[in-house]
N, C-alpha and C positions, 0 to 999 in steps of 0.2 A: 177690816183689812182692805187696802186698795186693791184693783187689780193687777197692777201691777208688782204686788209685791205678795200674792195671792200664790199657795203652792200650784197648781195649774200654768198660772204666768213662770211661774220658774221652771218648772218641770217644759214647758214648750221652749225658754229661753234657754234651757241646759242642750233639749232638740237638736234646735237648731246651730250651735256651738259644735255639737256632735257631728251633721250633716256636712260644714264645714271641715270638720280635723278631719273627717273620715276623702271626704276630696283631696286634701291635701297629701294624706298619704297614700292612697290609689293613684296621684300623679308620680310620687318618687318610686312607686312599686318597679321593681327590674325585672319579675316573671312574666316573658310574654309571650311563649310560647303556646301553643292551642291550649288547652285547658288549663294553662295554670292563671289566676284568677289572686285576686284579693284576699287577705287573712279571712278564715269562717269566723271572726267575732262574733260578739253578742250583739243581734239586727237588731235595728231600733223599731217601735209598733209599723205596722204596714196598714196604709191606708186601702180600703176594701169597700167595693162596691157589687151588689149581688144585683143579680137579673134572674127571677125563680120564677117558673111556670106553677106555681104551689096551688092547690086545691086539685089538683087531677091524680097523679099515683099519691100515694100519704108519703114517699120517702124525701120529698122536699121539705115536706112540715119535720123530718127528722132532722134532717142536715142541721135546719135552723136551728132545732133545740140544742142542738152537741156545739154549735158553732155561738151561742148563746153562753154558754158555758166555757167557752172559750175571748169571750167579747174583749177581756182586757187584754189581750195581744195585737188588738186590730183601732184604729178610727174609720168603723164603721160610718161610710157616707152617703152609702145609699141601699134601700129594700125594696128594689121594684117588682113587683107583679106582672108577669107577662102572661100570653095571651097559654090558655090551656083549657081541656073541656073535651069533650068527645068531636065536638065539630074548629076546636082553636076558636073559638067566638068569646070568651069570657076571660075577664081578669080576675082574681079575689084577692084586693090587698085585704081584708080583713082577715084570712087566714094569719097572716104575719102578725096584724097586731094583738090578732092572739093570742098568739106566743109570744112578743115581746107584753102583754100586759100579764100573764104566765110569771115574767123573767123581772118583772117591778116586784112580785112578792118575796122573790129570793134573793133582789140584787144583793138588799145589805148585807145577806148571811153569806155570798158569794165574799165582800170585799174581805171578810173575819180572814179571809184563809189568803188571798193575794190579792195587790193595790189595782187600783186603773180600770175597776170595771165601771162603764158610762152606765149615767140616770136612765131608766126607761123613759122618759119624756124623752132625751137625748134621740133616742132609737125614733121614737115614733116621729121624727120630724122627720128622718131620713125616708119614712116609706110613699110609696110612689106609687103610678102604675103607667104600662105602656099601652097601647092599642089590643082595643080584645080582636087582632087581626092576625093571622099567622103569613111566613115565607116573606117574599121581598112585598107583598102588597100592602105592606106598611113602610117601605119606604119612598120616598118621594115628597114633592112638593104637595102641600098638606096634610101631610102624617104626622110631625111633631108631637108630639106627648109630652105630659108632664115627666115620666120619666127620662127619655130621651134630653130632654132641657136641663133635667137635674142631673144627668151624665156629666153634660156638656158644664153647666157649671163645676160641677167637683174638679174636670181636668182642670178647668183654667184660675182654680186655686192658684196663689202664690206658695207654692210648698214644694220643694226640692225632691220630694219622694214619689215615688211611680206612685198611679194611680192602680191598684189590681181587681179587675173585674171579673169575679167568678160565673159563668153564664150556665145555668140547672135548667134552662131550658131553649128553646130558640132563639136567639140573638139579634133579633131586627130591632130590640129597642135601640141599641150600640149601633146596628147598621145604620140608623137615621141619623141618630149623633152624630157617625162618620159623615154621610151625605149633609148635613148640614151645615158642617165647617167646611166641608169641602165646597159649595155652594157662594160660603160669605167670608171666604177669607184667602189671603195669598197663598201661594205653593210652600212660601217660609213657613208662614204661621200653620197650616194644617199640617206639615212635618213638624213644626212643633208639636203642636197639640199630639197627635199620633203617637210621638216619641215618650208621650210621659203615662202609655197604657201599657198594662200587661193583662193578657186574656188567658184565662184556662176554660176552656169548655170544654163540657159532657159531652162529647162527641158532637154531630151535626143534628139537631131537632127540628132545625127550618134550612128553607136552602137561600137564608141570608150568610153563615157561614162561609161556605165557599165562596160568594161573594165577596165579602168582605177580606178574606185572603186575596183574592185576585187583583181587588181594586187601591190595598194597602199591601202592598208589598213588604215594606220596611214593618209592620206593625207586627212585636213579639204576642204569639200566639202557640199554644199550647193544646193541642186536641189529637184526638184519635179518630180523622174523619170518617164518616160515614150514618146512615142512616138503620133505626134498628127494622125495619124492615128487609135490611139487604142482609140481615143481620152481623149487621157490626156492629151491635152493643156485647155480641160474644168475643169480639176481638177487642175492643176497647180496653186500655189499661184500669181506666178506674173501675170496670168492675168488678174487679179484685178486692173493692173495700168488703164485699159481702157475699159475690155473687154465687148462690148456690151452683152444683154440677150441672144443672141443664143451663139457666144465663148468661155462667160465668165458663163453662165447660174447663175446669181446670181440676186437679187433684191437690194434693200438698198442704193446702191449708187446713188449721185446727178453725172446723165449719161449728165449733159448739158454741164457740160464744159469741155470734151471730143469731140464733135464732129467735122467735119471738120468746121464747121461754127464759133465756139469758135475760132478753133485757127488761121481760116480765120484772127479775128477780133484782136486778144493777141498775133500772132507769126508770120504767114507770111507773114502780112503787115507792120512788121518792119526790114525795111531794107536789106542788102545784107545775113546775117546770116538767115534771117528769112525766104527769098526767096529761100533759100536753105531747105527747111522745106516739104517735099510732103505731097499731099492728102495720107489721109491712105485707104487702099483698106482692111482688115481685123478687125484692130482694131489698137488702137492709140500705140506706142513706147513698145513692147513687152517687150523690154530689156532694158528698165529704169531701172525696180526694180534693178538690178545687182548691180549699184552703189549709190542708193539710200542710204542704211545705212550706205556708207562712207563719208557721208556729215558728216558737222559742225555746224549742227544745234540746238545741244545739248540732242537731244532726243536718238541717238540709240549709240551702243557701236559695232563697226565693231566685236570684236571678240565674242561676245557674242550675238550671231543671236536670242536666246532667250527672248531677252530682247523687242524686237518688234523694231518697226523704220515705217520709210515712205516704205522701200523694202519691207516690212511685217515682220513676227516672223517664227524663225523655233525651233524645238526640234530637239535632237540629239537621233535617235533609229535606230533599223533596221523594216524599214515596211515591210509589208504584202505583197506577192505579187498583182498585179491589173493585168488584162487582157490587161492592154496598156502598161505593162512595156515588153524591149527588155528580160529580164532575171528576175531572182528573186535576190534581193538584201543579198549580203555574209556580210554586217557590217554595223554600225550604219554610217548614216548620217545627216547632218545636212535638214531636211524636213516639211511637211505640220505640221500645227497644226493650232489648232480651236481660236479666238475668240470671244467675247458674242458684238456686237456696236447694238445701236440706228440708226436706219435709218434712210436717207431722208425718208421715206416712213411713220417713226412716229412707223414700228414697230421694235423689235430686231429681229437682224439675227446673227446667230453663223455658222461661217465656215473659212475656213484658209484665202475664198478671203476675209473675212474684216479686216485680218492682215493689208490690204494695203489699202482697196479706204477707210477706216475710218479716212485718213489724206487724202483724194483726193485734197480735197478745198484747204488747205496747200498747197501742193504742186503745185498746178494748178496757184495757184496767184503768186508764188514766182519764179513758169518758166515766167510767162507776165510779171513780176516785171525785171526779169532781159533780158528780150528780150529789154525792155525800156531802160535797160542803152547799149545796143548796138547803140544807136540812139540821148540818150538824156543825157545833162550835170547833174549835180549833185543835182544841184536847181534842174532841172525838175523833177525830178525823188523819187520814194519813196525806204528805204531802212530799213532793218531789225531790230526791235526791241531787247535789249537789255537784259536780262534777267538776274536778281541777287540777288542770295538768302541771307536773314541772319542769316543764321544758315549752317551747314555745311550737304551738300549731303548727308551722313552718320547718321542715327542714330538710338536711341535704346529705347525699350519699350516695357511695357507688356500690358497683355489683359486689358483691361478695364482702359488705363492710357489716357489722353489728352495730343495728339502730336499738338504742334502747327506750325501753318508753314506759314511764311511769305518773300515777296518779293518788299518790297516796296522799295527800291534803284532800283529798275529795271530803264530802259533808254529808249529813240529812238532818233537815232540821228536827226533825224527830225524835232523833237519837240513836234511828234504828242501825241495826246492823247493814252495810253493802256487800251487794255479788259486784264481781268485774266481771267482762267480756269484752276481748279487744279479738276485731277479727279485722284482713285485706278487704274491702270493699274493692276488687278486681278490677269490675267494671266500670266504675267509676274514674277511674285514673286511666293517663292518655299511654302509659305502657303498657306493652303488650302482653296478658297473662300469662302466669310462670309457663301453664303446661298447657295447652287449650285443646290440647289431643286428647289428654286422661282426664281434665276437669282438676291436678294436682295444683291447689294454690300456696300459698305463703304458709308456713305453719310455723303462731308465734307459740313460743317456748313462756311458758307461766301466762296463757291465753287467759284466763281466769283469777289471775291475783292482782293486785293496785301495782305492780312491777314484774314487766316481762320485756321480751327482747325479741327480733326476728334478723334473719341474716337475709341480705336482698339477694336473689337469686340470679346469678347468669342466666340471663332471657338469649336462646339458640333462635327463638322465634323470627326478632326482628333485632338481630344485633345493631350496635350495640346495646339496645337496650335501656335507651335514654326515654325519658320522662317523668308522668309522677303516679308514685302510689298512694290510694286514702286507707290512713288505717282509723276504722272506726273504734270507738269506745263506749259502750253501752254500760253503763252503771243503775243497778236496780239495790232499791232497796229491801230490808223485808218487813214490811208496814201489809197492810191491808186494805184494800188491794195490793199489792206489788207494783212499784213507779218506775221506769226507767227512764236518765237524761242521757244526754251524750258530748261528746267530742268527738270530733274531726282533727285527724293529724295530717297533714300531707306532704311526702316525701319526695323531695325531687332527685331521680336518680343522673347522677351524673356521668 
């Protein structure tokens, strides 16, 4: 088979055809109003590039296994190693590779259950490391690294799609990268280059962060600043993926199926990927959230962090200062914001951590679900429900009109039987909350069947009452684990 007529060469040739129509119709779009945004379709893979400080807490070496298991959603292009250790003097890319030579005994029995997951040799080219140096004294004129160089090349790919850099621990390998283009190339090309990153970092681990906000202004950047010393890693939104009551200091979450005993029984006793999985000493995978809203699960929109997802949700402003931040923030970021979920606990909690464990369950059963298929053939195994709307993502309405919304062509390949749940994701949408005095939101009528309806409420808030609502759609099936997909609806009120 030529390459060029090699599935691979087609699957990138279909790519890029996609990358196209999808331009095209993002320029005829007529929503442009604050938040209203491009159709949620189905995202094409997202190119990902990781910066991990791995060998120092063991929850880095987690991320990577669960994000391993997740590999065919992403063109993984880079695994670098950053500087970690009790003094920031050591790098250890051999932790990474291995766990990606872990993830070569499993791939084939990953592909059984879904297509596009890359050869382990593929991974091992990607891995890298930066300087076993911490904070900005790695950046400057002769700092370069091998990772930093393989940054810089992944951006200046010819690929139309963001670059997304997930940073698990200090960020001075990316700081160089910035100072290096900035250094050897025009004001054009370095806003180019720039233009084609998207960052989510684990809050601030070095104090190249802040800098690197301050000195890229225009550069899309996703964190919760601060340092855990000052302790803002209790304010930080992604510690919600795990973060017990004293790191995470929050209530409401189902804290069971987090602890080492859960994933004793869902992760590390399946097989070679799994055994690569450590006890957590802190709190479970820190830096999950990072690439959590670049899944394909139909719920969040990588470029739109507003929008909420399984990472949590962020707003775009410039905060406050806080006493755990390295500096005061010069430009808006993409950061914390609040919430209203129902707790396991039966009461409501509002705070940025229920961006993220108010889909815990979710996500918790869909890492055991696919730890299963490192181990077990397709029969054995359960696999992700289907979800299908009839009526289009998009639509429009005024106050007091009856939107109906239904899903009944939904699927599982399976066979198994599906639960619905369609609720207002409030916060998410740019109109202002039915009630935000009592916490009273939308209540759709057959909230739980594949066909219900809700009536848009006269908003007294901020008449008239124009913008848009998301109504989400959670469809689970009942397989073993339990999988949930979803949809996004969004209603633009008129």
């Amino acid at each position: 088979m030529s390459p060029t007529n090699s599935p691979t060469a087609k699957i990138i040739a279909y790519r890029k055809l996609f990358c196209q129509c999808l331009c095209l119709v993002a320029s005829l779009l007529v929503f442009n109003a604050p938040g209203a945004a491009e159709d949620n379709g189905t995202p094409e893979k997202q190119r990902l590039f990781v910066l991990t400080d791995i060998g120092g807490d063991p929850d880095d070496q987690m991320s990577l296994v669960r994000l391993l298991t997740y590999a065919n959603h992403f063109d993984i292009e880079g695994l670098v190693a950053t500087s970690t250790g009790p003094s920031k003097d050591q790098v250890n890319p051999h932790y990474i590779k291995r766990i990606v030579s872990a993830y070569r005994k499993v791939q084939d029995t990953l592909e059984l259950h879904e297509p596009g997951y890359p050869k382990a040799k593929t991974l091992l080219k990607t891995i890298s490391k930066g300087l076993p140096v911490h904070d900005m004294k790695a950046v400057g004129e002769g700092q370069d690294s091998p990772g930093s160089q393989l940054l810089i090349e992944a951006a200046d790919k010819q690929d139309e799609r963001p670059l997304w850099i997930n940073v698990w621990g200090g960020p001075n390998v990316l700081a160089q990268a910035l100072w290096r283009v900035r250094e050897n190339r025009s004001p054009e090309d370095l806003a180019k280059f720039v233009s084609k990153l998207r960052v989510y970092s684990i809050s601030d681990q070095d104090n190249s962060g802040p800098w690197i906000r301050k000195n890229f202004p225009e550069l899309f950047y996703i964190v919760t600043p601060g340092v855990n010393a000052g302790g803002g890693f209790h304010h930080a939104t992604w510690i919600a993926i795990g973060g017990d009551k004293f790191h995470g200091r929050f209530g409401g979450a189902d804290f069971s199926v987090v602890t080492n005993e859960w994933l004793d029984k869902n992760v590390r006793s399946k097989g070679p990927l799994g055994a690569a999985y450590p006890h957590w000493k802190y709190m479970m995978e820190g830096d999950t959230p990072s690439f959590f809203n670049l899944l394909d699960i139909g719920l969040s929109k990588p470029e739109r962090p507003d929008w909420g997802g399984w990472g949590g949700r962020y707003e775009l402003y410039t905060p406050r200062k806080e006493k755990w931040f390295l500096e005061e923030e010069t430009r808006p970021i993409w950061t914390n914001v609040q919430d209203e979920v129902l707790g396991n606990d039966g009461e409501w909690h509002t705070s940025n951590h229920a961006t993220i464990w108010r889909w815990r369950n979710a996500f918790q059963n869909d890492f055991a679900a696919r730890m299963d298929w490192t181990i077990k053939t397709y029969e054995q195994a359960n696999h992700p429900p289907v979800p299908k709307l009839d009526h289009p993502e998009r639509l429009k309405a005024k106050a007091g009109e009856r939107v109906d919304l239904s899903a009944s062509a939904s699927t599982d390949p399976d066979g198994d039987q599906l639960s619905y749940h369609w609720l207002v994701y409030e916060e998410a949408g740019t109109r202002a909350m039915s009630n935000s005095s009592t916490g009273l939101k939308h209540d759709i009528v057959g909230f739980d069947k594949d066909k219900a309806h809700l009536i848009v409420k006269t908003n007294r808030v901020m008449p008239p009452g124009k913008g848009t609502m998301h109504v989400i759609l959670a469809v689970t099936d009942h397989g073993t684990p339990r999988l949930t997909r979803y949809k996004r609806v969004i209603i633009e009120v008129q």
